[in-house]
C-alpha positions in Angstrom: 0.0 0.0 0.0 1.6 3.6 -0.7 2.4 5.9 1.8 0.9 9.1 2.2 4.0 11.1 0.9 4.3 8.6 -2.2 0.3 9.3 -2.7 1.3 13.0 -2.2 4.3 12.9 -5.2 1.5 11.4 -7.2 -1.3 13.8 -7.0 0.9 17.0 -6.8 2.8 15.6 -10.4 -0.4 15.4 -11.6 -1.9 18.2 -10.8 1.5 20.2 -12.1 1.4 18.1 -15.5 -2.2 18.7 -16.0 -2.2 22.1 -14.7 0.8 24.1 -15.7 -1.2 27.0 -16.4 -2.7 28.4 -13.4 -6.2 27.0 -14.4 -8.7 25.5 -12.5 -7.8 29.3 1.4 -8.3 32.2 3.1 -6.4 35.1 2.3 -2.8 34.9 2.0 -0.4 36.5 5.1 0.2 39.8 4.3 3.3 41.9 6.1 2.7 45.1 7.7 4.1 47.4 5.3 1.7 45.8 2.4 -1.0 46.0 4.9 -0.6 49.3 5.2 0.0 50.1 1.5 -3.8 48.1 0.4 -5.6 49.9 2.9 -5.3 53.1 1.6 -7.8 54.9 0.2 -9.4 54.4 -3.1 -12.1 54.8 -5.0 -13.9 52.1 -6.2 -17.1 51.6 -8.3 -19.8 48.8 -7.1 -22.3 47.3 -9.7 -24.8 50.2 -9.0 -22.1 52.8 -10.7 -21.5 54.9 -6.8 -18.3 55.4 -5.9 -17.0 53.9 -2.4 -14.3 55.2 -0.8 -11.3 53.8 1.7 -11.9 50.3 0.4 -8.6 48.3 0.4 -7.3 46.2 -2.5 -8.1 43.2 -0.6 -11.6 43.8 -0.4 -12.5 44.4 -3.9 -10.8 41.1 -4.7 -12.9 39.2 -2.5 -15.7 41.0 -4.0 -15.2 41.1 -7.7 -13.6 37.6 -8.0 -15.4 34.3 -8.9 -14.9 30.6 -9.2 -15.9 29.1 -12.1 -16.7 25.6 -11.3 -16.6 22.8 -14.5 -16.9 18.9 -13.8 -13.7 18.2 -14.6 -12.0 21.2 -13.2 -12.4 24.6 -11.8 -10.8 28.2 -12.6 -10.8 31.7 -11.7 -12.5 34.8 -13.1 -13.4 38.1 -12.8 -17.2 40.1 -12.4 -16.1 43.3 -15.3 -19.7 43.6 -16.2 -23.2 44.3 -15.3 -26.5 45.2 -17.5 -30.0 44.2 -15.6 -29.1 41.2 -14.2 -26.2 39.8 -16.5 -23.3 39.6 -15.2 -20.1 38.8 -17.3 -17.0 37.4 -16.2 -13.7 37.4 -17.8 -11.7 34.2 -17.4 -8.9 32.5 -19.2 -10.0 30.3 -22.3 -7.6 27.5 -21.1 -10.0 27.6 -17.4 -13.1 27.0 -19.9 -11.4 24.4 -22.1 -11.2 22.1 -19.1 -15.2 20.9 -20.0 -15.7 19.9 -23.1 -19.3 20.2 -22.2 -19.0 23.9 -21.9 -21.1 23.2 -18.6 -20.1 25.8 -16.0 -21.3 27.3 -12.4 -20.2 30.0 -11.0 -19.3 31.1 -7.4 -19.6 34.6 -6.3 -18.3 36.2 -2.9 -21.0 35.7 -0.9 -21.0 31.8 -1.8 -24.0 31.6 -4.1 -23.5 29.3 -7.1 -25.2 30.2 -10.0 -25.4 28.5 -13.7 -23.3 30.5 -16.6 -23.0 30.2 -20.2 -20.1 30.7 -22.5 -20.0 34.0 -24.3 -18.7 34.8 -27.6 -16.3 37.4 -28.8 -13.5 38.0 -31.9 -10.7 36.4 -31.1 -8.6 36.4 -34.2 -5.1 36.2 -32.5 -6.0 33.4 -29.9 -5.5 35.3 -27.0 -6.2 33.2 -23.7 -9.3 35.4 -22.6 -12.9 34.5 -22.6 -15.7 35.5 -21.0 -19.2 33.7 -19.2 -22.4 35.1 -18.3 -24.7 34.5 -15.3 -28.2 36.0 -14.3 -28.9 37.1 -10.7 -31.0 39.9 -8.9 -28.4 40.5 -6.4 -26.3 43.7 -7.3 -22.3 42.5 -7.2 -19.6 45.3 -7.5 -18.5 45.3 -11.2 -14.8 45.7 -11.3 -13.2 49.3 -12.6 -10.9 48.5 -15.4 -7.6 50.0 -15.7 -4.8 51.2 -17.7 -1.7 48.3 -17.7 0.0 50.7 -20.3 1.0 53.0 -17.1 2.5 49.8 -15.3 5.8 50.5 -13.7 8.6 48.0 -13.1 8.3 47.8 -8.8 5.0 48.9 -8.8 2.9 46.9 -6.3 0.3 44.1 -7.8 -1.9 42.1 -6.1 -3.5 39.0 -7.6 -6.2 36.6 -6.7 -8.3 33.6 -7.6 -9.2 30.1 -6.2 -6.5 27.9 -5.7 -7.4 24.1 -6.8 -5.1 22.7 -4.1 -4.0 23.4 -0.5 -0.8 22.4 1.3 -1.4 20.9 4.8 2.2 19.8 5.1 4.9 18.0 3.1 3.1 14.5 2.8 -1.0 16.0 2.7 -2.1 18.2 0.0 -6.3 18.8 0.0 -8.4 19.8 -2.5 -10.5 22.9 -2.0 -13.6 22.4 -4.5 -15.8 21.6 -1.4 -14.6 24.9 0.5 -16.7 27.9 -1.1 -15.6 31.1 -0.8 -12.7 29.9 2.5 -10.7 28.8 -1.1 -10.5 32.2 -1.9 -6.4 33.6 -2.0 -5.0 37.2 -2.1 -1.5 37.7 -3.3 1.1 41.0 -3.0 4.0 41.4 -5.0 5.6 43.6 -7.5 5.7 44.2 -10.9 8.8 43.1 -12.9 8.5 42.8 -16.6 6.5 44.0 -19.2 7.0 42.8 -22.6 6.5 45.6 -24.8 8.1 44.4 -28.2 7.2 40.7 -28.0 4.7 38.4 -26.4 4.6 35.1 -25.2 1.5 33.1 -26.9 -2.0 33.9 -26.3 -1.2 37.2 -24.9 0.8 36.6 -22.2 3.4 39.9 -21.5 2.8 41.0 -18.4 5.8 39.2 -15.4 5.3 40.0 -11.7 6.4 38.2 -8.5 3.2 37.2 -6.7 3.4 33.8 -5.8 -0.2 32.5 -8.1 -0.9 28.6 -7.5 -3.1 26.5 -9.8 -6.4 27.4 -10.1 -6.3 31.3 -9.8 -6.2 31.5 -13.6 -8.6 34.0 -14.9 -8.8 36.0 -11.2 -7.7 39.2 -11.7 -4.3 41.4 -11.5 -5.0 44.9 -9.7 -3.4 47.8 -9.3 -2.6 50.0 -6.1 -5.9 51.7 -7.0 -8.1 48.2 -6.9 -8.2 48.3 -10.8 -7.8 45.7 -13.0 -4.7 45.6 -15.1 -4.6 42.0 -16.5 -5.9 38.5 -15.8 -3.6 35.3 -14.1 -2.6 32.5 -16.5 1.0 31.1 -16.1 2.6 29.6 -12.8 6.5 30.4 -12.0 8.8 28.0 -13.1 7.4 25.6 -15.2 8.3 22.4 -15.6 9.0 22.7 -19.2 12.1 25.0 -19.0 12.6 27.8 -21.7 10.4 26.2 -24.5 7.8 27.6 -22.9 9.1 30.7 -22.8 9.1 30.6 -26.6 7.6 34.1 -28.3 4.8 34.3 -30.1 7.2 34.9 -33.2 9.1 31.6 -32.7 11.9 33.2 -31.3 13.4 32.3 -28.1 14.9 34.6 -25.1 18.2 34.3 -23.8 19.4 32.3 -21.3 20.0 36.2 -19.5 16.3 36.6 -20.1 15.2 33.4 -19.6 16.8 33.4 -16.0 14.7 36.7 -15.2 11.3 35.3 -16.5 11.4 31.6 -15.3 10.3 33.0 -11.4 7.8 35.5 -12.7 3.7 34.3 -12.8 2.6 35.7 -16.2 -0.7 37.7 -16.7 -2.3 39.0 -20.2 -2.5 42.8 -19.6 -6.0 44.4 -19.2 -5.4 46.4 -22.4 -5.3 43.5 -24.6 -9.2 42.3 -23.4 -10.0 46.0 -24.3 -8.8 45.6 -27.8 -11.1 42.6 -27.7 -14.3 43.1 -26.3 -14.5 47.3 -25.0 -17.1 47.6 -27.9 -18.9 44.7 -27.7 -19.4 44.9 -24.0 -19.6 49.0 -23.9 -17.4 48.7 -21.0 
């Protein structure tokens, strides 16, 4: 009979292999000083259009961020739209390709699960976005986009979603399907790279430090303001080495660059779903 740290190598390789990208807890520990820096006031827009002041960065991501639940797998998204009682949700495609069914719930904050449906929009350049739509009478804040063009290298970013698994200890992983909205995970870090030349596939340009685990893909990447600047997709050091580091023009970086990308998470910037879907959405 295994042991639990052999059944523990097994299920976290698979979950890796099958995983990579950050597709489908309580809030992650925090130190002072970051505290102190996403508790400053704001202004931030709930799904009624009035502004709320001196709420922290924190507390819109609880609010704004979903879980999109598949049978086969869950992801991460992101409430950027409200008309009546429509919501939409932007997500990764990659979180949505998981069911082939295209059968999906959703979880909002407040631990309601309601049924969505896939939503389509232009995608000529294959850009890992997507977005789902649910119907409910309850008014959810609506995220405030932002502006990733003015991103800094050092600025602060904070990123969250649903991680699929959770660490007990070095032999016990659990998974967190069953757990609502206590699965819910809030990440600080910094901005590090933005790729302004090139692109990895799909979209992907935008490198910063926070430490995303599987199943935040499609949560959202906000600013010091609480605005959204671009959407998880890619874990830190992937198991496939440089190849996936490969451009979207075939090219590859150098091992210099390489060595600076490999422990960065990976997020498609904000602008690029504008491009997309602004019009569409009148958003």
């Amino acid at each position: 009979m295994p042991t639990s740290s052999v059944w523990f190598s097994i299920n976290l390789l698979l979950a890796i292999l099958l995983l990579q990208s950050c597709s489908s807890m309580s809030m992650g520990n925090i130190g002072h000083k970051t505290v102190e820096e996403v508790n400053k006031s704001i202004v931030y827009n709930d799904g009624n259009g009035q502004q709320k002041d001196n709420l922290p960065v924190a507390e819109i991501a609880r609010k704004i961020t979903v879980r999109i639940l598949a049978e086969s797998g869950s992801g991460s998204g992101v409430i950027v739209s409200r008309k009546g009682q429509t919501y939409t949700v932007l997500t990764c495609q990659h979180v949505l390709d998981i069911d082939k069914n295209g059968k999906y719930n959703v979880l909002s904050a407040d631990g309601k699960v309601y049924k969505a449906r896939f939503k389509v929009i232009s995608n000529p350049q294959n850009i890992d976005l997507a977005l789902v739509q649910f119907e409910s009478k309850i008014v959810y804040p609506v995220v405030t986009l932002g502006n990733s063009n003015l991103l800094a290298s050092d600025a602060p970013i904070f990123a969250a979603g649903f991680p699929n698994y959770h660490t007990v200890n070095k032999d016990e992983i659990e998974d967190t399907r069953e757990w609502g909205t206590k699965a819910f995970r809030f990440t600080d870090g910094k901005v590090s790279m933005v790729l302004k030349d090139k692109s990895l596939p799909n979209g992907y340009r935008l490198g910063y430090t926070n430490d995303v685990k599987v199943g935040m893909s499609g949560g959202p990447v906000l600013n010091g303001k609480g605005e959204l600047v671009g959407i998880n997709g890619r874990l830190k050091y992937p198991i496939q080495g440089i190849e996936v580091f490969t451009f979207a023009d075939g090219s590859k970086p150098s091992q210099e660059m390489f060595g600076k990308m490999e422990p960065l998470s990976w997020a498609i910037p904000i602008v690029i779903f504008r491009q997309l879907a602004e019009e569409s959405l009148q958003i």
